[in-house]
C-alpha positions, 0 to 999 in steps of 0.5 A, spaced: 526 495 503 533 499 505 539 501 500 545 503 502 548 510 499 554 514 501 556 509 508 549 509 510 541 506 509 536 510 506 529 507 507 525 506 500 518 506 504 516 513 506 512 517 500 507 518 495 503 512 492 497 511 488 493 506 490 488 501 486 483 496 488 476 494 489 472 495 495 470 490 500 465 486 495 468 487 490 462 491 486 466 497 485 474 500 484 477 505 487 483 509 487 486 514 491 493 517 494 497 513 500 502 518 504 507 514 508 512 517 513 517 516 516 517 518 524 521 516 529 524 509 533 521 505 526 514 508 527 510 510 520 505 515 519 500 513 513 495 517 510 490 515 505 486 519 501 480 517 496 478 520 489 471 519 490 468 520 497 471 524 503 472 519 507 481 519 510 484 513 513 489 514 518 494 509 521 501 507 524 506 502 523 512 498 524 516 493 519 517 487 520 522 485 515 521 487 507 514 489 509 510 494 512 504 492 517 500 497 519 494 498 523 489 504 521 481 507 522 478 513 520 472 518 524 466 513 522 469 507 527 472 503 521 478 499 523 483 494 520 490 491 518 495 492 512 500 488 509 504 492 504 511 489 500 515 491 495 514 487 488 520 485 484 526 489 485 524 496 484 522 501 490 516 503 485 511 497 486 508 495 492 501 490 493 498 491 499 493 486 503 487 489 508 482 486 512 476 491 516 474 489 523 466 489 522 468 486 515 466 479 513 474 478 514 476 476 507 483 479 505 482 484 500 488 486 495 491 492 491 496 495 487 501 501 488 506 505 485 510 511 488 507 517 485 508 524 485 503 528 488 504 533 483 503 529 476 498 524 473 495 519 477 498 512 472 492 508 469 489 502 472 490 496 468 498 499 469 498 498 475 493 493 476 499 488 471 504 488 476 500 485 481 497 480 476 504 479 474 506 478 480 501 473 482 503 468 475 511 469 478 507 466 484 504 461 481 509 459 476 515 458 482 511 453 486 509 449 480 
């Protein structure tokens, strides 16, 4: 998502995002900090960081339209593929969709939103509302 500013287009992807989901079997939430970079030539670097563990994702990106596809690892062989989009209007949200190689290739969800490093993380079920709100919308419109 780009907006125009001033005779030229600002990129609303590179930031600070929390990010809020549930691991692979859905036992446990998790929460953490999303960095997204703009390079060159259209690349994006990210960079993930969890609350509780020491475990850093690293990926690279491209956009394809409105959403930001990313392939990415960390030092322990783990590897997979994201889907992140802007949710409604605003830049502030975006949902975000991930599978693991070595998983069980089910698509996993969670919530972001722009966030600056330097205040409080924002609460879980605040979060959490926009993508169920998004999902009824989705439900709603196919009706």
């Amino acid at each position: 998502r780009t907006r125009k500013e001033g005779g030229g287009e600002e990129d609303l992807i590179p930031g600070s995002y929390w990010m809020q989901g549930w691991d692979a079997h859905a036992t446990m939430a998790y929460e953490g900090n999303l960095t997204v970079s703009l390079e060159r030539n259209g690349v994006y670097s990210l960079r993930w960081s969890f609350e509780h563990g020491s475990q850093k994702f690293f990926g690279i990106g491209l956009r394809i339209g409105p959403d930001l596809c990313v392939a990415w690892g960390n030092d322990e062989s783990t590897l997979g593929v994201s889907e992140y989009v802007f949710v409604g209007e605003s830049d502030e949200f975006m949902e975000g969709r991930y599978v693991e190689v070595k998983g069980d290739y089910e698509i996993h969800e969670m919530s972001l939103k722009r966030w600056d490093e330097g205040t409080e993380p924002p609460s879980f079920l605040e979060t959490t509302w926009f993508v169920a709100r998004s999902w009824i919308t989705d439900v709603i419109s196919t009706v």
